[in-house]
N, CA, C and O atoms as a CHARMM CRD file, in Angstrom:
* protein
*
  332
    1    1 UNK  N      0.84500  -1.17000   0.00000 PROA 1      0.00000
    2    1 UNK  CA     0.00000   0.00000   0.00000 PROA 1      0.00000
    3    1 UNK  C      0.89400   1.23800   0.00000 PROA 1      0.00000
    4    1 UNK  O      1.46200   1.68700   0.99500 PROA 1      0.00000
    5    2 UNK  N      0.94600   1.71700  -1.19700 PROA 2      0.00000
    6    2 UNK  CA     1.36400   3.39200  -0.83500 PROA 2      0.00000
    7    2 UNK  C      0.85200   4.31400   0.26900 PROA 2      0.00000
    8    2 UNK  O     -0.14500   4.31200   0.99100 PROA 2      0.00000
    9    3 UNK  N      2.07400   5.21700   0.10100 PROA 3      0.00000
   10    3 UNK  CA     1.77500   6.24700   1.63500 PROA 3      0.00000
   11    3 UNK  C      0.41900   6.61200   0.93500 PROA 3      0.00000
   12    3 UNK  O     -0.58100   6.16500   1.49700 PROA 3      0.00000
   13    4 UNK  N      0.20000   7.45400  -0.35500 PROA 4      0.00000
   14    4 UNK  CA    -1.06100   8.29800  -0.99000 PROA 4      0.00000
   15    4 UNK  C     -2.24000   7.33900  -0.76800 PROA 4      0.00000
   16    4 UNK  O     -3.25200   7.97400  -0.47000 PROA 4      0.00000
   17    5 UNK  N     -2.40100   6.22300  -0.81000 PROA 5      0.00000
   18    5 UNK  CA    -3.49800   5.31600  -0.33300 PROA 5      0.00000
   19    5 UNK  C     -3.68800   5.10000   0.65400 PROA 5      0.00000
   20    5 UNK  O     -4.82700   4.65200   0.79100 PROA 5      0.00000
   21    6 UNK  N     -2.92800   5.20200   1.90300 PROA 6      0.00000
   22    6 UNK  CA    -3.18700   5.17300   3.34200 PROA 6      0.00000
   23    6 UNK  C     -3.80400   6.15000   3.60700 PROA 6      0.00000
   24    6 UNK  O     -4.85500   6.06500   4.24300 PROA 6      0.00000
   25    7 UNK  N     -3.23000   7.50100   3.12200 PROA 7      0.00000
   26    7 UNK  CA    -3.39800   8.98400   3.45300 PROA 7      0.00000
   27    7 UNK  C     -5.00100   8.83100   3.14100 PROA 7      0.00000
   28    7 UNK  O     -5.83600   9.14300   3.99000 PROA 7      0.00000
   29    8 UNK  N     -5.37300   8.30100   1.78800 PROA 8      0.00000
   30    8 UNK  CA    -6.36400   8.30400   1.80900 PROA 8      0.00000
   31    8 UNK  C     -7.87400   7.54400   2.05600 PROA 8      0.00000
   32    8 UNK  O     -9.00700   8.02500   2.07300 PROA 8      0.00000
   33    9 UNK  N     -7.40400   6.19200   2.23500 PROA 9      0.00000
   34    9 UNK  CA    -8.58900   5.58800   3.24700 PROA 9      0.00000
   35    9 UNK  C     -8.65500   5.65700   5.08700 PROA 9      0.00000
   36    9 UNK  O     -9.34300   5.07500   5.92500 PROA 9      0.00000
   37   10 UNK  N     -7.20500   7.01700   5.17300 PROA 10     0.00000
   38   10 UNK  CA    -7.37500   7.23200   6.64000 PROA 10     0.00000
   39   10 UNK  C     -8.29100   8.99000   6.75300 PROA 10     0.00000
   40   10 UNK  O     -8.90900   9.61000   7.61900 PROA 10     0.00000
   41   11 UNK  N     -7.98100   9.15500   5.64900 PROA 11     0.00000
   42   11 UNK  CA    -9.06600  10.28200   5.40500 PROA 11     0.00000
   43   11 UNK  C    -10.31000   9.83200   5.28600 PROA 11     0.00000
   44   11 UNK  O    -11.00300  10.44000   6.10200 PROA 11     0.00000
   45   12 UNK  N    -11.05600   8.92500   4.56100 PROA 12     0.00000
   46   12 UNK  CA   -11.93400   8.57300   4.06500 PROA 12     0.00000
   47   12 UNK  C    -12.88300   7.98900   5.80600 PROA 12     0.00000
   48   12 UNK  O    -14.00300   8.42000   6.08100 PROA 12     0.00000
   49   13 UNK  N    -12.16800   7.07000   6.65700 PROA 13     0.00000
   50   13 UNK  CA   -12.57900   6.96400   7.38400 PROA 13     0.00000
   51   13 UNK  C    -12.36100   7.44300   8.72200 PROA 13     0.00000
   52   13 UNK  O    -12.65200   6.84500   9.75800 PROA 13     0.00000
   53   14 UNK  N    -11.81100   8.59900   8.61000 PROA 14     0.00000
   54   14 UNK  CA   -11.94100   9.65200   9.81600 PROA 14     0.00000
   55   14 UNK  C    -13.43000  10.36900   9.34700 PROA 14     0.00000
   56   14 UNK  O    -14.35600  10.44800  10.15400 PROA 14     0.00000
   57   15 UNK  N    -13.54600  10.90100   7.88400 PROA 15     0.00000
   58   15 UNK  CA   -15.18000  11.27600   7.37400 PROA 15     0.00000
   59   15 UNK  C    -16.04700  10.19800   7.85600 PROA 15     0.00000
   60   15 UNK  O    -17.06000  10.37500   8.53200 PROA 15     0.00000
   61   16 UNK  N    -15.58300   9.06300   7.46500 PROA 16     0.00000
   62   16 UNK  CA   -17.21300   8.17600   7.82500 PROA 16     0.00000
   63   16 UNK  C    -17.51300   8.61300   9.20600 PROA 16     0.00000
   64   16 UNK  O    -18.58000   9.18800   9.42000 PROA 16     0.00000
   65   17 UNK  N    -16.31700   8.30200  10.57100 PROA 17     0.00000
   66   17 UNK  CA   -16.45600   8.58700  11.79700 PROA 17     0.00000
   67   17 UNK  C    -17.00400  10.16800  12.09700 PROA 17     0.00000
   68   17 UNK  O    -17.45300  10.31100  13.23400 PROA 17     0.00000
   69   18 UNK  N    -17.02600  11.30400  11.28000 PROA 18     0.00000
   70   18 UNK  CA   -17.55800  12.37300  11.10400 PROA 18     0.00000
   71   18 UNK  C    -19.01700  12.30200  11.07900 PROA 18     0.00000
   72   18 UNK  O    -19.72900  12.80000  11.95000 PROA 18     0.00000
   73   19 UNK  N    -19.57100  11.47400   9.74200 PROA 19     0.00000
   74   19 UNK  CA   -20.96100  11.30200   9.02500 PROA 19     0.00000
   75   19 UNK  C    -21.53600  10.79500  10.15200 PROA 19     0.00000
   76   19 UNK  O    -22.62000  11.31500  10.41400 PROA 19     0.00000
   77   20 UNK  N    -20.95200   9.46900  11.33000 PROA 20     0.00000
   78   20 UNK  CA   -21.80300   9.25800  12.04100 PROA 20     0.00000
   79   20 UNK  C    -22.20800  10.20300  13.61500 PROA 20     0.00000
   80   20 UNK  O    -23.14800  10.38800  14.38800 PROA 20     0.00000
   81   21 UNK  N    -20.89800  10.56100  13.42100 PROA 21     0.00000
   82   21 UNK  CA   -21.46700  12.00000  15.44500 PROA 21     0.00000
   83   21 UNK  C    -22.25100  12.67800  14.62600 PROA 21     0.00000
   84   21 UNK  O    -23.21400  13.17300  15.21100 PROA 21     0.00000
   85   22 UNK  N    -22.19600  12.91200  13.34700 PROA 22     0.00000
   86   22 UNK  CA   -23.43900  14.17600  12.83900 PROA 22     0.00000
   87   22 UNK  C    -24.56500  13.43900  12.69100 PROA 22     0.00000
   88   22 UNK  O    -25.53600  14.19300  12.76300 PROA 22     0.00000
   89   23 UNK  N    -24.98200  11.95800  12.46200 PROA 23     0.00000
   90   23 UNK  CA   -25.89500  11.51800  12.58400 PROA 23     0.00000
   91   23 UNK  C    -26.42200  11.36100  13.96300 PROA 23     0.00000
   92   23 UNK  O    -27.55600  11.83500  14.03700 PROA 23     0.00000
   93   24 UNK  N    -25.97600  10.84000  15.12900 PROA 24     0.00000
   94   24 UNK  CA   -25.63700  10.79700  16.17900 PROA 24     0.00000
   95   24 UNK  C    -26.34000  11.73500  17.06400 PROA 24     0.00000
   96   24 UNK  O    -27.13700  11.35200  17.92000 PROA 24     0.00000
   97   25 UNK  N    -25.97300  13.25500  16.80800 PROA 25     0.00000
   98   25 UNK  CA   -26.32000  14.01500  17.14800 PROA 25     0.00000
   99   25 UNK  C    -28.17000  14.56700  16.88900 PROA 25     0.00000
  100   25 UNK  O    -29.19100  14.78100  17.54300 PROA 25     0.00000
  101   26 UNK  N    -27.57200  14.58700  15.23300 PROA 26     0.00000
  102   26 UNK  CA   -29.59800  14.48200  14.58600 PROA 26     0.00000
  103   26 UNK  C    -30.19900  14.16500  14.81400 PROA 26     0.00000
  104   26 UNK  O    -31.29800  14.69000  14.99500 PROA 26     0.00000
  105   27 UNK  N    -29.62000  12.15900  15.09100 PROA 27     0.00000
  106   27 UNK  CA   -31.15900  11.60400  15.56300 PROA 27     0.00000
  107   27 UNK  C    -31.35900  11.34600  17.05400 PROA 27     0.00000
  108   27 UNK  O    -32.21800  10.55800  17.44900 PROA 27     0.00000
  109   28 UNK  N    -30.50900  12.05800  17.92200 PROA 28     0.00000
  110   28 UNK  CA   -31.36500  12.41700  19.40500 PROA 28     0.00000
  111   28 UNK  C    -31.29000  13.89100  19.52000 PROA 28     0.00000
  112   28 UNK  O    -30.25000  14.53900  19.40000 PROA 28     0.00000
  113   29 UNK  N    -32.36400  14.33300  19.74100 PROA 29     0.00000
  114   29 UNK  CA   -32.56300  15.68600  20.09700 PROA 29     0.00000
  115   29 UNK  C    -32.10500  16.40100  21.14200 PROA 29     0.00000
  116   29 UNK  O    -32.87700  16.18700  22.07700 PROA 29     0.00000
  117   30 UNK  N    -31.32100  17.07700  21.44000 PROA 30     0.00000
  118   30 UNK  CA   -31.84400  17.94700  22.95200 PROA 30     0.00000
  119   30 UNK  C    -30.21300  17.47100  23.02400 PROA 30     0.00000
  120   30 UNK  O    -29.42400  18.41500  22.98000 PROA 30     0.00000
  121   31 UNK  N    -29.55000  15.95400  23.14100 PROA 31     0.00000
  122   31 UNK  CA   -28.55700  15.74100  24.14500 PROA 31     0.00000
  123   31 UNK  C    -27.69600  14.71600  23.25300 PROA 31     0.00000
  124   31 UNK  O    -26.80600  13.92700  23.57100 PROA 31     0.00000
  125   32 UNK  N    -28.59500  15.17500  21.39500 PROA 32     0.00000
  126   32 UNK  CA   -27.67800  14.04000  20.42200 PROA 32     0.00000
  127   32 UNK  C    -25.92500  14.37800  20.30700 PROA 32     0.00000
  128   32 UNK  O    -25.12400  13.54100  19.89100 PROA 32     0.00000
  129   33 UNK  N    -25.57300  15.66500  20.73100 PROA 33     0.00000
  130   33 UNK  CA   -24.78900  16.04300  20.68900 PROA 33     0.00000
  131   33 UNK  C    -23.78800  15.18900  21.75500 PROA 33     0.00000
  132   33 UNK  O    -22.56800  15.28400  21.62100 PROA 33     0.00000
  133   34 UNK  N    -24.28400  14.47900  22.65500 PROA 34     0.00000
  134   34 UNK  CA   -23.66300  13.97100  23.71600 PROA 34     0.00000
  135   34 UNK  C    -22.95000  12.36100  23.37500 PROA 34     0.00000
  136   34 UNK  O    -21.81300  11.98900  23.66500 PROA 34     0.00000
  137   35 UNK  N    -24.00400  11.60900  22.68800 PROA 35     0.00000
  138   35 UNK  CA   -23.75400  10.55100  22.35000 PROA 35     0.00000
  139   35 UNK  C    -23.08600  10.40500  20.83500 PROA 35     0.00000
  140   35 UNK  O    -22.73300   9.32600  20.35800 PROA 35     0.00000
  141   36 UNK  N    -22.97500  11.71300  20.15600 PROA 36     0.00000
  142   36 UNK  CA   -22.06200  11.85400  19.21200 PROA 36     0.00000
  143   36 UNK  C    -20.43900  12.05300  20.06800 PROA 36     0.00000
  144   36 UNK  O    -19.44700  11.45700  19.64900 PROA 36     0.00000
  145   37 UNK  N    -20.37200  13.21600  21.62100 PROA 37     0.00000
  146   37 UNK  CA   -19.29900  13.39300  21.88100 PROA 37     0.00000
  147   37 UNK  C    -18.87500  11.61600  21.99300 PROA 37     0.00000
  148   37 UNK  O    -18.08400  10.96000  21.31400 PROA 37     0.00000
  149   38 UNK  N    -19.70900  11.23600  23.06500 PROA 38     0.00000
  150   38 UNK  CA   -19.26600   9.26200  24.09700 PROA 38     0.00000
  151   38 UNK  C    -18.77000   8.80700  22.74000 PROA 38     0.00000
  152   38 UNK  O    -17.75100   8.16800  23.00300 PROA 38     0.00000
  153   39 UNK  N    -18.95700   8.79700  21.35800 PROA 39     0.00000
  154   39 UNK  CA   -18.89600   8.01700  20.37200 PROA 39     0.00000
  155   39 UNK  C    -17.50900   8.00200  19.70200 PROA 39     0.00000
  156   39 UNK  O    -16.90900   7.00200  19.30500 PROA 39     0.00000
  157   40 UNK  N    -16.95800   9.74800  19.62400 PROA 40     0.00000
  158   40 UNK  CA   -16.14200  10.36000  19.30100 PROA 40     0.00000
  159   40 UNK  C    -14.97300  10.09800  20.16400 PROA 40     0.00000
  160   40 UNK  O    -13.85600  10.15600  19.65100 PROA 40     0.00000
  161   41 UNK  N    -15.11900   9.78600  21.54900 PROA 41     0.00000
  162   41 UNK  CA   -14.19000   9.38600  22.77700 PROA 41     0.00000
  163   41 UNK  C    -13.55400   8.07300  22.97300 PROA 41     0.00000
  164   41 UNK  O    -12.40000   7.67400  23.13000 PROA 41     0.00000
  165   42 UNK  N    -14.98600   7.43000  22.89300 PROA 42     0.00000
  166   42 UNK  CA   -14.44200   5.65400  22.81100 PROA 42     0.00000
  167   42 UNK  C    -14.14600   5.14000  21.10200 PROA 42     0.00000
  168   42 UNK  O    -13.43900   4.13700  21.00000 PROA 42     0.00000
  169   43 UNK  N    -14.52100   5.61500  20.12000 PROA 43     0.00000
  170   43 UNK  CA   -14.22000   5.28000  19.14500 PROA 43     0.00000
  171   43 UNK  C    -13.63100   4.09600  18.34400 PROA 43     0.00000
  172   43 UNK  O    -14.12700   3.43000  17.43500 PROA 43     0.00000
  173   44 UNK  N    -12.23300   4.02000  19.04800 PROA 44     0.00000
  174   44 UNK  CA   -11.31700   3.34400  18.81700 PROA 44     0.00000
  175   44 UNK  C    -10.98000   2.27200  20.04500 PROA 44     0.00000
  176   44 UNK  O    -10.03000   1.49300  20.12200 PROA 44     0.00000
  177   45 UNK  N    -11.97900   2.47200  20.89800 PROA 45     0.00000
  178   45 UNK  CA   -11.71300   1.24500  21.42200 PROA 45     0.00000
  179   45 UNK  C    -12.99000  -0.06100  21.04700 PROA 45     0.00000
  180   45 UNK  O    -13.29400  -1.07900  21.66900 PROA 45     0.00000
  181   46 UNK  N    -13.42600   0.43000  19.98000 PROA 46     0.00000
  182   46 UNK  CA   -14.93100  -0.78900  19.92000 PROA 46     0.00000
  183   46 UNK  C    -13.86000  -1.52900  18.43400 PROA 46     0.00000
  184   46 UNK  O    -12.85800  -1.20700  17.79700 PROA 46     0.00000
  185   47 UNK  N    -14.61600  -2.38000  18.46300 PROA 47     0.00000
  186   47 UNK  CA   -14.33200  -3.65400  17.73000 PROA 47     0.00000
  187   47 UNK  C    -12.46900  -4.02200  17.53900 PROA 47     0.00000
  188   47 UNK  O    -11.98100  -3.95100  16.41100 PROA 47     0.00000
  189   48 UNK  N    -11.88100  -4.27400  18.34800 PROA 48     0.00000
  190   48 UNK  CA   -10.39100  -4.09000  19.23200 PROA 48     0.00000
  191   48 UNK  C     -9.35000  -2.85600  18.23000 PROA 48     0.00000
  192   48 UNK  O     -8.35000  -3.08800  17.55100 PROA 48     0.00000
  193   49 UNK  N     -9.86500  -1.91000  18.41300 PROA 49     0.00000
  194   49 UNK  CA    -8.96100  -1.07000  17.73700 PROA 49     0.00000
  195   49 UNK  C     -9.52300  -0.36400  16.58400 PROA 49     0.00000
  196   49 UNK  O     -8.66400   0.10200  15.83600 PROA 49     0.00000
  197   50 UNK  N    -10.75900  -0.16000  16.23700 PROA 50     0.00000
  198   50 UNK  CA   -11.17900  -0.03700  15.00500 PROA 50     0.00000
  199   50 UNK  C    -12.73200   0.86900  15.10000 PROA 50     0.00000
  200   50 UNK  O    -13.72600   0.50800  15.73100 PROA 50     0.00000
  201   51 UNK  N    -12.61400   1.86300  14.44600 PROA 51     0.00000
  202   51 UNK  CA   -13.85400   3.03100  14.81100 PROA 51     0.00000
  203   51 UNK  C    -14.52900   2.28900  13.84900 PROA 51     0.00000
  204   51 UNK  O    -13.95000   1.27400  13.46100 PROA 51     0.00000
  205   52 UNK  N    -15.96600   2.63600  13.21700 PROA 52     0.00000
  206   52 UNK  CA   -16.70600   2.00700  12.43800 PROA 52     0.00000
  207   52 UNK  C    -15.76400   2.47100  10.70700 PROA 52     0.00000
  208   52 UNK  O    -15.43600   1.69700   9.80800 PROA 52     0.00000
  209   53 UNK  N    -15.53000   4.27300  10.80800 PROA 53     0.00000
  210   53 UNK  CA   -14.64200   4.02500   9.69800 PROA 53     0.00000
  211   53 UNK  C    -13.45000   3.34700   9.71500 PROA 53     0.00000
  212   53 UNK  O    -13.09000   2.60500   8.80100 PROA 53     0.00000
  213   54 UNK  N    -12.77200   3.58500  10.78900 PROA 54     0.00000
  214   54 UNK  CA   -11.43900   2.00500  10.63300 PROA 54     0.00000
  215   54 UNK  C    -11.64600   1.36400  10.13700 PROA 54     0.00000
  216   54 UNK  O    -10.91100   1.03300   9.20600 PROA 54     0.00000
  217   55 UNK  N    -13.05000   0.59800  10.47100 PROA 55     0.00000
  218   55 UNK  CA   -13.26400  -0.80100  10.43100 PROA 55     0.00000
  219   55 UNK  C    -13.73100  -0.80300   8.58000 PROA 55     0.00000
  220   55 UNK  O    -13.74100  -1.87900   7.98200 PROA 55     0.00000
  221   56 UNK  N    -14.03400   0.30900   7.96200 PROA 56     0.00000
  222   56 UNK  CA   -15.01700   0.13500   6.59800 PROA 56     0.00000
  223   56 UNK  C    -13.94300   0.34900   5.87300 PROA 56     0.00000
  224   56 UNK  O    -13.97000   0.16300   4.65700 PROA 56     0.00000
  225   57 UNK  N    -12.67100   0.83900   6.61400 PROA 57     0.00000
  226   57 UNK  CA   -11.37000   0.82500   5.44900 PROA 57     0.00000
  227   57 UNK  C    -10.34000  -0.07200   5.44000 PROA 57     0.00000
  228   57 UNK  O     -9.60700  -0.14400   4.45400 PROA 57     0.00000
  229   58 UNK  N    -10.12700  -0.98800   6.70600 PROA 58     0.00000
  230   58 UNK  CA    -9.45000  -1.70400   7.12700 PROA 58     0.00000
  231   58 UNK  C     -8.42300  -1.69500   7.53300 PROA 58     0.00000
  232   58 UNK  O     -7.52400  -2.50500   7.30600 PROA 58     0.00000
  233   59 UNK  N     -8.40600  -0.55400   8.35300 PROA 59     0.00000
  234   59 UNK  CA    -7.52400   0.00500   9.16100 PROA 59     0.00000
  235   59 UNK  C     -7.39300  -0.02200  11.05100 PROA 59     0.00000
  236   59 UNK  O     -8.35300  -0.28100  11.77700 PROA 59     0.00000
  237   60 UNK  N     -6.43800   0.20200  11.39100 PROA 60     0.00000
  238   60 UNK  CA    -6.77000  -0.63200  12.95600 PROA 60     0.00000
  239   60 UNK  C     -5.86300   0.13700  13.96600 PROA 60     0.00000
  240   60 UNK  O     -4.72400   0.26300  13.51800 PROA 60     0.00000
  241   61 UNK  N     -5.99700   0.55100  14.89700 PROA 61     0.00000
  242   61 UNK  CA    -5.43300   1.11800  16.10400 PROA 61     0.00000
  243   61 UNK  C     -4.63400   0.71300  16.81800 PROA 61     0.00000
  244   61 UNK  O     -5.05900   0.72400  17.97400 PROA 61     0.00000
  245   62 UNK  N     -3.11600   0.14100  16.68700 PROA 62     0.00000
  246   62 UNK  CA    -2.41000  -0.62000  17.58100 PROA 62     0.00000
  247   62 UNK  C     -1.66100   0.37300  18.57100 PROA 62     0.00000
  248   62 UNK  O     -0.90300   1.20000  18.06400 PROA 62     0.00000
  249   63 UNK  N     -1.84400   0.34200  20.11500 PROA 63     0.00000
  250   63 UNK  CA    -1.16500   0.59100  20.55600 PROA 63     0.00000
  251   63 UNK  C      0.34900   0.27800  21.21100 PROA 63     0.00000
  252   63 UNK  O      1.29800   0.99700  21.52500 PROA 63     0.00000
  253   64 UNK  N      0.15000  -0.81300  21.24600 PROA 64     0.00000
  254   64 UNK  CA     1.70200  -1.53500  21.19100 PROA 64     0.00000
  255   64 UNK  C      1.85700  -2.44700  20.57900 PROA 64     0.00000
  256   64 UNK  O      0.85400  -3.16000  20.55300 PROA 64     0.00000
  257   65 UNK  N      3.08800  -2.98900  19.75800 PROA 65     0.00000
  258   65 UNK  CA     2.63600  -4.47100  19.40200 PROA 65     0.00000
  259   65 UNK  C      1.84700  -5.54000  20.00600 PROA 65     0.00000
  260   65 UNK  O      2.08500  -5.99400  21.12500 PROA 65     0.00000
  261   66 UNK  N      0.87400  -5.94500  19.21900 PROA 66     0.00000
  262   66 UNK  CA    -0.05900  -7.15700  20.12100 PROA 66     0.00000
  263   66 UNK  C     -0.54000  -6.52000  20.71000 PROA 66     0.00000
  264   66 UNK  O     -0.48600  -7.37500  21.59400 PROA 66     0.00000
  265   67 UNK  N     -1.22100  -5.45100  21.34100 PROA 67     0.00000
  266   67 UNK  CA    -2.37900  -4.97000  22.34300 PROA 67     0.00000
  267   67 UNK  C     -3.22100  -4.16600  21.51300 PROA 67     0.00000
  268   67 UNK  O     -2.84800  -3.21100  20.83100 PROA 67     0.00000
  269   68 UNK  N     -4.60100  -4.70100  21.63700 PROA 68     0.00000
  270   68 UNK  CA    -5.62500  -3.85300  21.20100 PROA 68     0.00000
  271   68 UNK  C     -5.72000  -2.51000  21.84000 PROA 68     0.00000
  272   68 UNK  O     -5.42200  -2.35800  23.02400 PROA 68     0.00000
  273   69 UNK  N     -6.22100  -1.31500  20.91400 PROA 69     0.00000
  274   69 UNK  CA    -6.66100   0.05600  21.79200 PROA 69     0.00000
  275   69 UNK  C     -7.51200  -0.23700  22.73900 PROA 69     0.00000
  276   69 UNK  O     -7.87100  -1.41200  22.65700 PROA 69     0.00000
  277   70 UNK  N     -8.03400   0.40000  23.69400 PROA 70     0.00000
  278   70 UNK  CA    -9.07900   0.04300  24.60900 PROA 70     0.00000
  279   70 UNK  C    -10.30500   1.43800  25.28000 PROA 70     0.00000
  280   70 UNK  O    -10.27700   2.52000  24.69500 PROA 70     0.00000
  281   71 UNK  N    -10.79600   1.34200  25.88400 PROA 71     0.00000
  282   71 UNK  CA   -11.62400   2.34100  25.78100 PROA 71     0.00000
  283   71 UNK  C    -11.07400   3.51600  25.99900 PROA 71     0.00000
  284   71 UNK  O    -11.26900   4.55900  25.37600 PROA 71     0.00000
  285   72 UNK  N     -9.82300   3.17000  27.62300 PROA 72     0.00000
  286   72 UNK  CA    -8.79200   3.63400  28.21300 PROA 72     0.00000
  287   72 UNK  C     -8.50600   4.97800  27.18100 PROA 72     0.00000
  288   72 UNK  O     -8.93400   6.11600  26.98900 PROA 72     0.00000
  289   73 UNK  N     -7.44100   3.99600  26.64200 PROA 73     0.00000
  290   73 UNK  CA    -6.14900   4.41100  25.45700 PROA 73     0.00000
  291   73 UNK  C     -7.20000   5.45200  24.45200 PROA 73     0.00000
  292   73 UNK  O     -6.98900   6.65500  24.29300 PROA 73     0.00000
  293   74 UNK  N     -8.25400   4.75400  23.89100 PROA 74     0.00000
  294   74 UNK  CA    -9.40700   5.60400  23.10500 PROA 74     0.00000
  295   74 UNK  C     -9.75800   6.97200  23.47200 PROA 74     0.00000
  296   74 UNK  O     -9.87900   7.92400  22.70100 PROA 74     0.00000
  297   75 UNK  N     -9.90600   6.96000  24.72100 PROA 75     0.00000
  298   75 UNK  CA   -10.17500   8.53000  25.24600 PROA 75     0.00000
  299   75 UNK  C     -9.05900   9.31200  25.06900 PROA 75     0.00000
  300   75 UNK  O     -9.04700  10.26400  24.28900 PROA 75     0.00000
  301   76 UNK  N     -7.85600   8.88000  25.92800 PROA 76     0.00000
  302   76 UNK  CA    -7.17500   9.21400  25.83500 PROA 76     0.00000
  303   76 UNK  C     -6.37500   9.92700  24.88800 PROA 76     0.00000
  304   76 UNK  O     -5.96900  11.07600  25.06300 PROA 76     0.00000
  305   77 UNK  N     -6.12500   9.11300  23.73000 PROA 77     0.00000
  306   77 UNK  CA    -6.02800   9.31700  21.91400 PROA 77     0.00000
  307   77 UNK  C     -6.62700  10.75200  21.48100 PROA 77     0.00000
  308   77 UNK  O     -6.14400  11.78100  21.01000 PROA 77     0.00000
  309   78 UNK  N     -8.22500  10.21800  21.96100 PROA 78     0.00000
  310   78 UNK  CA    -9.17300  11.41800  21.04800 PROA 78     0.00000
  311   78 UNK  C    -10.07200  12.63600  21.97200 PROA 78     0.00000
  312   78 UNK  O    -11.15700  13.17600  21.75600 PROA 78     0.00000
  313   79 UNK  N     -9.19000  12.75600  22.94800 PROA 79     0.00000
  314   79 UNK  CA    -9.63200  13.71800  24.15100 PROA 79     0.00000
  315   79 UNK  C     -9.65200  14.95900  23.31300 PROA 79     0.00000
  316   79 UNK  O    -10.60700  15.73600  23.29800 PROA 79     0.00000
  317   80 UNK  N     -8.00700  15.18200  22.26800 PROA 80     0.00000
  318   80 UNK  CA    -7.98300  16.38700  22.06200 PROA 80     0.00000
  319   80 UNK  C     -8.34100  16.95100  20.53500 PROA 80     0.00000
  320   80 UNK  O     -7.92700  17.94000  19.93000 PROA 80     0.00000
  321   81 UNK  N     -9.32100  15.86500  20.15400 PROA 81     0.00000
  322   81 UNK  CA   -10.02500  16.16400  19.19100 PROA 81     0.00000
  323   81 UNK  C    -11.02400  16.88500  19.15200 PROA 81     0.00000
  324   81 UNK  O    -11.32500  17.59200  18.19000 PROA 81     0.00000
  325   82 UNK  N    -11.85000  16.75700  20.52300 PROA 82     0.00000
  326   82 UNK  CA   -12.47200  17.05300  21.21200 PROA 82     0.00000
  327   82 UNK  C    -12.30200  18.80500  21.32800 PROA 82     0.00000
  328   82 UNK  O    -12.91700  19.79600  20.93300 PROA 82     0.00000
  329   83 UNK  N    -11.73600  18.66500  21.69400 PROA 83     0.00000
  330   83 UNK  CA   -11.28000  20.61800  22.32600 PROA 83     0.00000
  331   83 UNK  C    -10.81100  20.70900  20.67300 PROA 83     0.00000
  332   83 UNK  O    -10.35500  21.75800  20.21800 PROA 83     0.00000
C-alpha cells in the first residue's frame, strides 16, 4: 500500500467517523450532541482497535505491538479532538 493510499482511506474513514457524530447528534434531540461526543471518545476502542470508519477501510489502532486500543487508550487518543 502506498503512503497516498493510506493517506487516503485514513481520510476517508476519519469522514465516515464524522458522518456518524453528525448523525448521532440528529437523531437524538436535545442531548444528540452527547452521544455523538461518548462516540467520538471511545471510538477506537470498539471492535479491538477499530472506529466504524477504521473498520469500513481496514484500518486498525495498535497501541503496542499485540495490544488492542481500549476504551482507556481511546479517550485518551481522542480527548484532544475534542477541544
Amino acid at each position: 500500500m502506498t503512503k497516498d493510499t493510506l493517506i487516503r482511506r485514513r481520510l476517508l474513514g476519519w469522514f465516515i467517523d464524522v458522518l456518524l457524530v453528525v448523525g448521532l447528534a440528529a437523531a437524538f434531540d436535545g442531548l444528540g450532541w452527547l452521544a455523538g461526543l461518548a462516540y467520538w471518545l471511545l471510538r477506537d476502542g470498539f471492535f479491538e482497535g477499530q472506529s466504524v470508519g477504521k473498520r469500513l477501510m481496514g484500518l486498525k489502532v495498535v497501541v503496542k505491538p499485540r495490544r488492542r486500543c481500549t476504551f482507556r487508550t481511546s479517550i485518551i487518543r481522542n480527548v484532544l479532538w475534542v477541544f
